[in-house]
C-alpha positions in Angstrom: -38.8 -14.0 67.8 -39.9 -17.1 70.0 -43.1 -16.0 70.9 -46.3 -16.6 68.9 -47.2 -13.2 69.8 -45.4 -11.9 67.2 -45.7 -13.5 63.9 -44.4 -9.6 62.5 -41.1 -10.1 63.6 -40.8 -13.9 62.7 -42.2 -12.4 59.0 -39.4 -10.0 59.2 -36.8 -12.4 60.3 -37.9 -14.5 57.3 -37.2 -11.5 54.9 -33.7 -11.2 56.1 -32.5 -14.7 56.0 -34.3 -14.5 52.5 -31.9 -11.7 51.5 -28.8 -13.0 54.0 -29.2 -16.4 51.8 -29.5 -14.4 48.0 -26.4 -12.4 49.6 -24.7 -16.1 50.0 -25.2 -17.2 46.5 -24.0 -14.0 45.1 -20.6 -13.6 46.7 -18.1 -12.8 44.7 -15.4 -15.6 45.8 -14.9 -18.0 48.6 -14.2 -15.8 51.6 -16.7 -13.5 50.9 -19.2 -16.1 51.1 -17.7 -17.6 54.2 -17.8 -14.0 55.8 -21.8 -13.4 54.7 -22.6 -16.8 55.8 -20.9 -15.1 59.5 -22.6 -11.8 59.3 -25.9 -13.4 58.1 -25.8 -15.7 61.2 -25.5 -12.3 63.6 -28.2 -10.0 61.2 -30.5 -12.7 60.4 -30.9 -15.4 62.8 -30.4 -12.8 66.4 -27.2 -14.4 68.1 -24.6 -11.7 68.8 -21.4 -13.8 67.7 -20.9 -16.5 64.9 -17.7 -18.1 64.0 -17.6 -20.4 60.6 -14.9 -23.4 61.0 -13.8 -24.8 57.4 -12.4 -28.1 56.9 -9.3 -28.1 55.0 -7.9 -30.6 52.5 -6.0 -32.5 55.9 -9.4 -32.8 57.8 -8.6 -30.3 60.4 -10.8 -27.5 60.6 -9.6 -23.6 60.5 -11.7 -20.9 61.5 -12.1 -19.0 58.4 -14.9 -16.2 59.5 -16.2 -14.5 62.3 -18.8 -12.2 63.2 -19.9 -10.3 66.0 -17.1 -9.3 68.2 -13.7 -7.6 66.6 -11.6 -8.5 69.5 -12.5 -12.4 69.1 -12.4 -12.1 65.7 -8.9 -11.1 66.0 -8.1 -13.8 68.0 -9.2 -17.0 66.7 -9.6 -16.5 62.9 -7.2 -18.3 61.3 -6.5 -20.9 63.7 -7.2 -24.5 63.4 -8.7 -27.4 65.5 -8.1 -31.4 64.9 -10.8 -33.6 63.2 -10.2 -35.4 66.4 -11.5 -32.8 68.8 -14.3 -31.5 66.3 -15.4 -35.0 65.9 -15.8 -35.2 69.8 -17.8 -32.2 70.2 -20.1 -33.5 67.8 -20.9 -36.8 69.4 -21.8 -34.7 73.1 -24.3 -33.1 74.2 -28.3 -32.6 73.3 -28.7 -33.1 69.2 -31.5 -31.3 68.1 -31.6 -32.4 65.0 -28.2 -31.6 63.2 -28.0 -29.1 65.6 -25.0 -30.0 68.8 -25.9 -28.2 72.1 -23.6 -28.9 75.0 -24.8 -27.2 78.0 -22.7 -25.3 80.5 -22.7 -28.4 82.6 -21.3 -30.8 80.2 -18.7 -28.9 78.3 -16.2 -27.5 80.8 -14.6 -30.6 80.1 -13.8 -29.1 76.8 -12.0 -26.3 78.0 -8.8 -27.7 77.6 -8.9 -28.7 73.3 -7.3 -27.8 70.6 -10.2 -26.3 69.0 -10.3 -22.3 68.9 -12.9 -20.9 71.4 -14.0 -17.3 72.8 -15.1 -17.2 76.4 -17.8 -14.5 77.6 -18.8 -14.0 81.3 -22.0 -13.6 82.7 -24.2 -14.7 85.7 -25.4 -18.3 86.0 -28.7 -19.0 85.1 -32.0 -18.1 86.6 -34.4 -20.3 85.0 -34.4 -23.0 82.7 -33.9 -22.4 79.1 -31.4 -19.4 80.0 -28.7 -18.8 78.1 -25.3 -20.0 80.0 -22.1 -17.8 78.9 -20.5 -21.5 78.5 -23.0 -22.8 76.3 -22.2 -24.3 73.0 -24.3 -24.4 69.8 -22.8 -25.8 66.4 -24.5 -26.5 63.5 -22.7 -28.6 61.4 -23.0 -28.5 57.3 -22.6 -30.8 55.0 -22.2 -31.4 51.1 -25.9 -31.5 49.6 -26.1 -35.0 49.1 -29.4 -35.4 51.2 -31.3 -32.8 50.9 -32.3 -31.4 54.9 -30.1 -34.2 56.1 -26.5 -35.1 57.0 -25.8 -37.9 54.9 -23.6 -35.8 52.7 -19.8 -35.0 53.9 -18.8 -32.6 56.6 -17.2 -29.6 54.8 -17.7 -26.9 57.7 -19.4 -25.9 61.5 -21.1 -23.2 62.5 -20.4 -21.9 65.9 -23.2 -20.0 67.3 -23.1 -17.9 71.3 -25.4 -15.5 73.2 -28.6 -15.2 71.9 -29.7 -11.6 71.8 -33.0 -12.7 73.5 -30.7 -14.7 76.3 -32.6 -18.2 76.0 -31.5 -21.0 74.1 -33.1 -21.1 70.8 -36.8 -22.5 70.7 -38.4 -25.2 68.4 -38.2 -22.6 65.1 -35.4 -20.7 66.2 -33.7 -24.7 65.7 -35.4 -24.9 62.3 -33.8 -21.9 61.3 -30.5 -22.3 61.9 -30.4 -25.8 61.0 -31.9 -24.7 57.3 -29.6 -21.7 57.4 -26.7 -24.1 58.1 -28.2 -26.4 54.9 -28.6 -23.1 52.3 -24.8 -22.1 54.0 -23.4 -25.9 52.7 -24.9 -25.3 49.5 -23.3 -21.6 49.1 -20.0 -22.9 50.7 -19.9 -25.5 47.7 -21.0 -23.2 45.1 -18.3 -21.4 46.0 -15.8 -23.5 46.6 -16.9 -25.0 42.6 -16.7 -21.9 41.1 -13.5 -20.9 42.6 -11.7 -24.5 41.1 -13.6 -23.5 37.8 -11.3 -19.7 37.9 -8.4 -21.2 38.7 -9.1 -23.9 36.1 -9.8 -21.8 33.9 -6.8 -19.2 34.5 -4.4 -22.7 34.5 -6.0 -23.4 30.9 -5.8 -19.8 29.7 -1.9 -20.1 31.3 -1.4 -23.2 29.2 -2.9 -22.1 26.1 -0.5 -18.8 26.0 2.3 -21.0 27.2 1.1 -23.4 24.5 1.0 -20.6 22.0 4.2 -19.5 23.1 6.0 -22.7 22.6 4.3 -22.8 18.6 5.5 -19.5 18.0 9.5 -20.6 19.3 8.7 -23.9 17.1 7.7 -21.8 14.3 10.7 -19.8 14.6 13.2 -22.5 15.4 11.6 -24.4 12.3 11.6 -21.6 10.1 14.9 -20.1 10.9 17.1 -23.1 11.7 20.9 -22.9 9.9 20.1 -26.7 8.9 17.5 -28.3 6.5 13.9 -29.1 8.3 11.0 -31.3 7.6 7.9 -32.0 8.7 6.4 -35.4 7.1 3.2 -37.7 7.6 3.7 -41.1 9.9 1.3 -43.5 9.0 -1.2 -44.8 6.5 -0.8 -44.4 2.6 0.7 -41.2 3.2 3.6 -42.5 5.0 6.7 -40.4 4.2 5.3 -37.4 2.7 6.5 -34.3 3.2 4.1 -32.2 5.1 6.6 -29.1 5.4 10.2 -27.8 5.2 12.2 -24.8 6.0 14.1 -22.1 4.1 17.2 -24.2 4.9 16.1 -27.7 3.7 15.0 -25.9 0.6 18.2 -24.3 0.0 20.2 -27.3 0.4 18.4 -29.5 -2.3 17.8 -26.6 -4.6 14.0 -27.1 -4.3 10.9 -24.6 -3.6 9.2 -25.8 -0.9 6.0 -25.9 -2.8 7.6 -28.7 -5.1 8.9 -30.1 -1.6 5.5 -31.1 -0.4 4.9 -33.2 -3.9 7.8 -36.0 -2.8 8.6 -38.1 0.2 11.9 -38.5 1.3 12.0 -42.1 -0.3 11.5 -40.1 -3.9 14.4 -38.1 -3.1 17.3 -40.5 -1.3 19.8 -41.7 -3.6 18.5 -45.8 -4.7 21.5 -47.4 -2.7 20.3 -45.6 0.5 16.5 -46.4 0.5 17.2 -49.6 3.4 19.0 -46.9 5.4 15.8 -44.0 5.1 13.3 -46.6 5.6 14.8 -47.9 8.7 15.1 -45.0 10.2 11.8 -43.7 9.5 10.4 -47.1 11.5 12.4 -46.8 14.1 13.6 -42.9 14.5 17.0 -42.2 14.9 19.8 -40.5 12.9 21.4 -42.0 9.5 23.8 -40.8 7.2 22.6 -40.8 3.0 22.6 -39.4 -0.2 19.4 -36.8 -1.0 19.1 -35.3 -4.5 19.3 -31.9 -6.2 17.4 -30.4 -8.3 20.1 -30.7 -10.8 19.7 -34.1 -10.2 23.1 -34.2 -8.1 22.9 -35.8 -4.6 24.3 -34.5 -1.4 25.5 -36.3 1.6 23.7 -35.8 4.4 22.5 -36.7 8.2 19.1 -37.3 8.7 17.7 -37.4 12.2 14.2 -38.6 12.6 12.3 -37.9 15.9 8.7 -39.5 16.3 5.8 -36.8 17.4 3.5 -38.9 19.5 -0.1 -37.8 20.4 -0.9 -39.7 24.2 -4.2 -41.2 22.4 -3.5 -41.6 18.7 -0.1 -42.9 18.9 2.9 -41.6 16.4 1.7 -38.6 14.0 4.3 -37.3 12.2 8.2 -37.4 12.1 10.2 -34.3 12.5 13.5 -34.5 10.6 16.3 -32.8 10.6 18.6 -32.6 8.1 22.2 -31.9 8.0 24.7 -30.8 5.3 27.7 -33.4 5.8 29.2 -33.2 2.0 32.3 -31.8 3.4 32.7 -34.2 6.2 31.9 -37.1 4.1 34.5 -35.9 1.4 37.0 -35.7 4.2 36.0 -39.0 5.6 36.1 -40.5 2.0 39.8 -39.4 1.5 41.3 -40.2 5.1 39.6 -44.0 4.4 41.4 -43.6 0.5 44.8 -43.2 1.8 44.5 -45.5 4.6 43.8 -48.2 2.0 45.7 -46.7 -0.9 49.7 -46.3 -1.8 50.2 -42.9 -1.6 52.7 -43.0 -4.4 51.2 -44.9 -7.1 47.3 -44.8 -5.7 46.9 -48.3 -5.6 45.2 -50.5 -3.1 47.8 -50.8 -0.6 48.8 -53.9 1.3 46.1 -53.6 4.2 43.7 -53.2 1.4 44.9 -56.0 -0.7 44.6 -58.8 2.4 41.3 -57.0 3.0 40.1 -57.6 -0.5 41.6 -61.1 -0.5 40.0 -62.0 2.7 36.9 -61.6 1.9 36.6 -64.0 -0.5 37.7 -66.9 1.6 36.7 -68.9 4.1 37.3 -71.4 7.0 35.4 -74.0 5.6 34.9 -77.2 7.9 36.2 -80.7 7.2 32.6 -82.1 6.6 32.0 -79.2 3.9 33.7 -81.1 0.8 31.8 -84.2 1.4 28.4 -82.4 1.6 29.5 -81.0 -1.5 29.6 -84.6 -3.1 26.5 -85.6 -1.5 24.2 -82.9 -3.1 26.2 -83.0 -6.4 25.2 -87.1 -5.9 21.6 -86.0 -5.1 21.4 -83.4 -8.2 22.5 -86.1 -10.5 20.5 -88.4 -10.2 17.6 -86.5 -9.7 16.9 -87.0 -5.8 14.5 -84.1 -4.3 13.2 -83.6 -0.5 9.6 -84.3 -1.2 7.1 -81.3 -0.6 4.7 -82.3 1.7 2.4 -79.0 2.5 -0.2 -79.6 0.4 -1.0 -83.4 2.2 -3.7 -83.7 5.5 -1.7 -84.5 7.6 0.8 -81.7 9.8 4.2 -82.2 8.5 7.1 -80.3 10.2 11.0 -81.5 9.5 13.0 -81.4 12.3 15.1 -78.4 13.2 18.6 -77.7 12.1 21.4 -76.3 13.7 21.8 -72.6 12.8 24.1 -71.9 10.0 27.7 -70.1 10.5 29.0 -67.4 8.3 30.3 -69.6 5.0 26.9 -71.4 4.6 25.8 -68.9 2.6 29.3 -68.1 0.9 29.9 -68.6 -2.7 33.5 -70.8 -2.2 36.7 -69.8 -4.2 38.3 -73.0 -5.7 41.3 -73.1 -7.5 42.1 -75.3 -10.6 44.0 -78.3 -10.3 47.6 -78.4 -9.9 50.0 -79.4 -13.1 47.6 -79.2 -15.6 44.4 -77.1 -16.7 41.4 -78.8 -16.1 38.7 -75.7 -17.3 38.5 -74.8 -13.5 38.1 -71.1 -12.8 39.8 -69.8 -10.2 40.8 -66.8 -8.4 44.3 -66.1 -9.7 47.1 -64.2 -7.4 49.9 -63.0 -9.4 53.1 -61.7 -7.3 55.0 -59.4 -9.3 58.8 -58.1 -8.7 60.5 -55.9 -10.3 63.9 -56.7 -11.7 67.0 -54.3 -11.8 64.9 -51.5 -9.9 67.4 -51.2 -7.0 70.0 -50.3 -9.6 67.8 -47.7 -11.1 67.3 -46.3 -7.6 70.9 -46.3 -6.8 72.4 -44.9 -10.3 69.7 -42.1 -10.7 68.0 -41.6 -7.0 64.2 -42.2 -5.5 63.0 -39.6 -7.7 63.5 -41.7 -10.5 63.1 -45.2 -8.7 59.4 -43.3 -7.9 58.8 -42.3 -11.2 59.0 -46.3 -12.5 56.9 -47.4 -9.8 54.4 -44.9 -10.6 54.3 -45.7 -14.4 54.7 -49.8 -13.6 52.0 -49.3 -11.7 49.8 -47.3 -14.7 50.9 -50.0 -17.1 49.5 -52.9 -14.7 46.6 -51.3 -14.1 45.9 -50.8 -17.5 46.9 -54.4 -18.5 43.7 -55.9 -16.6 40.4 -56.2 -16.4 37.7 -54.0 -14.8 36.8 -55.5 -11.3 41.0 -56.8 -11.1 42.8 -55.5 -8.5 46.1 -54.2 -8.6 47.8 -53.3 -5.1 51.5 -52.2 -4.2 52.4 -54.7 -1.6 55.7 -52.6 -0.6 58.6 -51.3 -2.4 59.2 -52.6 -5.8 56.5 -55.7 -5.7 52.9 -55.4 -6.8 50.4 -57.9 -6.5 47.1 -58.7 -9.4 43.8 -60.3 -8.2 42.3 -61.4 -11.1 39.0 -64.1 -10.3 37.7 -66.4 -13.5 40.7 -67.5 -14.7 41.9 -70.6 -15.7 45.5 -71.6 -15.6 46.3 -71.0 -19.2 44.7 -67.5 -18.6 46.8 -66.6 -15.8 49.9 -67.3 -17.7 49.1 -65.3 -20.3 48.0 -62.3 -17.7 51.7 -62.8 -16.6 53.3 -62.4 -20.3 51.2 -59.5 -21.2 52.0 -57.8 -18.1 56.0 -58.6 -18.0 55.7 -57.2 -22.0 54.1 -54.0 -20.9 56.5 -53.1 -18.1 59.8 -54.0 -19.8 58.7 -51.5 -22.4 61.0 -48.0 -22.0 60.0 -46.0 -18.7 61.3 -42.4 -19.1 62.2 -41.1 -15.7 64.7 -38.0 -14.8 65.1 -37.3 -18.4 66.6 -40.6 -19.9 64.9 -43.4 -20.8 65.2 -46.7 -18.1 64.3 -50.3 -18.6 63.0 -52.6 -15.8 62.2 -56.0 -16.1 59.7 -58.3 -14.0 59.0 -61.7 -12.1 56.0 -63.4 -12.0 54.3 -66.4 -9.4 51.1 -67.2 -9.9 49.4 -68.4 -6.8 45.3 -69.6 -6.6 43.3 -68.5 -3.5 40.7 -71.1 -2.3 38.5 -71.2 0.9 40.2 -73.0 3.5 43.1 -70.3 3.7 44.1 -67.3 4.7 45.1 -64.2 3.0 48.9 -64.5 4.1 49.2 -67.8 3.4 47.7 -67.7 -0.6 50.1 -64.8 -0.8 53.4 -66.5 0.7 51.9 -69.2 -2.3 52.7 -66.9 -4.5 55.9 -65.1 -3.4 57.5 -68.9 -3.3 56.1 -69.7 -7.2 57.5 -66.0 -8.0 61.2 -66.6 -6.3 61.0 -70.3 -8.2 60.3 -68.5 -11.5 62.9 -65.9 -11.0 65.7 -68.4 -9.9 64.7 -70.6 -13.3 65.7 -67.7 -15.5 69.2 -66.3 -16.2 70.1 -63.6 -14.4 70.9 -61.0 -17.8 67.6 -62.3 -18.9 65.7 -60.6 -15.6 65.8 -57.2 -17.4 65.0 -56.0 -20.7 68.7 -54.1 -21.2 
């Protein structure tokens, strides 16, 4: 192969690395192309063993093929030497090129590495370029960054022993396995490429059927769900509509869900609700409204938005769910009615009353009447904060503290005391029965329950929508009644002392009660107890002040 003698064999040399090289490129995966690039080294290029050592993702390099000898074969393939060592044996020796050839003489000091090696015997040399058994040849490949050259990274070596021609390899034997080890880089890669692009590809096809598979279970989940559904647009002009619903959603509201995708969920939530929807829809979360029928009914309900978020566009759409709670509510609604409510006569019990007295007062400060005065004095005679925004210059008024909880408070006054001055107030009238323990005691609680319950009917129709009327406890009842002046109260008080001392049948046999009124007036500055104790005193005064066979009507 060396000699210029014989330009045939170099020809035919030529033709096999030719088809040794097409055989590379044509490999059907990774370690067939590392096994060719072996076997082409032995078939091709005349050396009787070749070994290929692949660097692996730690920088180590494994022997990942081997050609030539079985028994070696068996014993090294698979097994791994450091960067460290390999990085050594490259710096040694004779380069010829990219070629590393570390004679006999040098490298028995690398008997002792970690880097897998065969050992063959034979006798020394006789003459010069002889082959020593101990010789080492590696032709290192790298990435084809440069073409020919090494500039590219070090992905594998190829170890190369014994010659069949038993001289170290001449000027074109060199040429050819340093080109052989360039074409083997580029088949290595190739490989290596189109092996990442299968399992790519089988990752992508695993995804898309998992990806399938989770629509599907959505699909089903949507479709099939016990509770009402909806898919509905986030964003732009189209904010709100509904992009889709399920059999359940449908159902519930008494809609087709082809008349469904005509609304949003704003044209279907009852009008007191539409603060609630829209801050949920901004902000996700669940809330608990009113939707409408069909039959233009409404339905309590939870709604549970969760924001669908695409990594690049942002928020797409809002999947709701939507939950029957009509019964729960209903529930809710009449637990809440008889905590607040007299279970006897149905009115507003005492916990309600102070509730409902409550909140119309407040703790107003000392300072509050005199700013009073001061803007009345300002509104009289005309005084205004000037409004400077439309002059050059920057004007910015200093900042105020922040405001407590009665700034914004419309204050309940109350008229002044002995006479009637046209002040409207908030009136409290305390009512006790008279002569009701006698009833209770002569013909038992289930007549004594029976007035109450029709004392109560008779107040309640006595007063004005928006009044309240509450059972404080046993036989006293209390009336809110707000715009009244004093004269008005007083004649509440008549009218409702005439309507109860009217006949009250009870048991069978007609039963008269009579009735004391106090009038008390509620104004901010105090508390619930104390404008009632107000009142309980005036109705004990008013009591004493009449006769005692005059407290009952007979």
């Amino acid at each position: 192969m060396e000699t210029e003698s014989e330009p045939y064999v170099r020809l035919a040399s030529l033709r096999q690395l030719h088809q040794v090289m097409a055989d590379m490129n044509t490999a059907r995966s990774l370690a067939d192309t590392l096994q060719t690039v072996a076997d082409g080294v032995v078939t091709a290029l005349g050396y009787e063993l070749a070994c290929v050592n692949l660097v692996r993702a730690d920088g180590d390099l494994v022997v990942a093929a081997f050609a030539g000898n079985p028994a070696a074969e068996a014993l090294i393939t698979g097994r791994v030497g450091s960067r460290e060592s390999w990085e050594r044996r490259l710096t040694m020796g004779e380069h010829w090129g990219d070629l590393v050839f570390i004679p006999h003489t040098e490298g028995w000091i690398l008997d002792d590495d970690d880097v897998p090696q065969w050992y063959t015997d034979g006798p020394a040399p006789r003459f010069e370029d002889e082959w020593h058994p101990s010789d080492r040849l590696f032709a290192p490949m790298y990435t084809p960054s440069v073409p020919g050259g090494s500039g590219g990274e070090l992905i594998g070596v190829l170890s190369v022993d014994r010659p069949r021609n038993g001289r170290r390899p001449g000027a074109w034997g060199r040429e050819a396995l340093q080109m052989y080890a360039f074409q083997a880089a580029i088949a290595i890669s190739n490989a290596r490429l189109r092996a990442n692009m299968q399992r790519a590809l089988v990752r992508l096809e695993r995804e898309q059927q998992a990806l399938r598979a989770s629509e599907e279970s959505f699909r089903q989940a949507f479709e099939y769900a016990p509770s009402g559904m909806a898919i509905a647009e986030m964003g732009g002009d189209q904010h709100g509509r509904i992009l889709r619903t399920n059999d359940a959603l449908c159902r519930l509201l008494g809609r087709p869900a082809s008349a469904m995708r005509r609304y949003s969920f704003s044209d279907l939530v009852h009008p007191e609700d539409i603060g609630t929807l829209l801050r949920t829809s901004a902000e996700g979360g669940r809330a608990e409204l009113r939707l409408g029928r069909r039959d233009g009914t409404y339905v309590w309900v939870s709604l549970r938005n969760s924001v669908v978020a695409d990594a690049a566009d942002g928020p797409r759409f809002l999947l709701t769910h939507v939950e029957d709670i009509e019964e729960r509510k209903r529930r809710e609604l009449q637990l809440a009615h008889r905590a607040s409510h007299d279970s006897l006569t149905g009115l507003p019990n005492s916990a309600e009353l102070r509730s409902r007295l409550s909140s119309r007062l407040c703790r107003r400060p000392a300072h509050a009447a005199l700013d009073e005065a001061f803007a009345s004095h300002d509104a009289a005679f005309g005084h205004a904060v000037p409004d400077l925004s439309d002059h050059g210059f920057d004007y910015r008024p200093e900042p105020v503290e922040s405001y407590d909880g009665y700034d914004h408070h419309v204050h309940t006054v109350a008229p002044e005391e002995g006479h009637d001055d046209g002040t409207k107030g908030l009136a409290v009238l305390f009512c006790d029965l008279d002569g009701f323990k006698s009833i209770n005691d002569r013909f038992g609680h289930n007549a004594g329950d029976a007035v109450l319950i029709e004392v109560a009917r008779r107040l309640s129709r006595g007063v004005r929508d928006g009044d309240t009327v509450a059972r404080l406890g046993g036989d006293e009842f209390v009336i809110l009644a707000d715009g009244l002046g004093r004269a008005d109260a007083q004649d509440l008080a008549v009218r409702l002392r005439n309507e109860i001392i009217q006949p009250i049948r009870a048991e069978g046999r007609a039963v008269r009660v009579g009735a004391s009124f106090g009038i008390g007036w509620a104004h901010c500055g105090m508390t619930a107890d104390e404008v009632l104790k107000s009142a309980d005193e005036r109705m004990y005064v008013e009591k004493r002040s009449r006769p005692k066979q005059h407290r009952r009507a007979g």
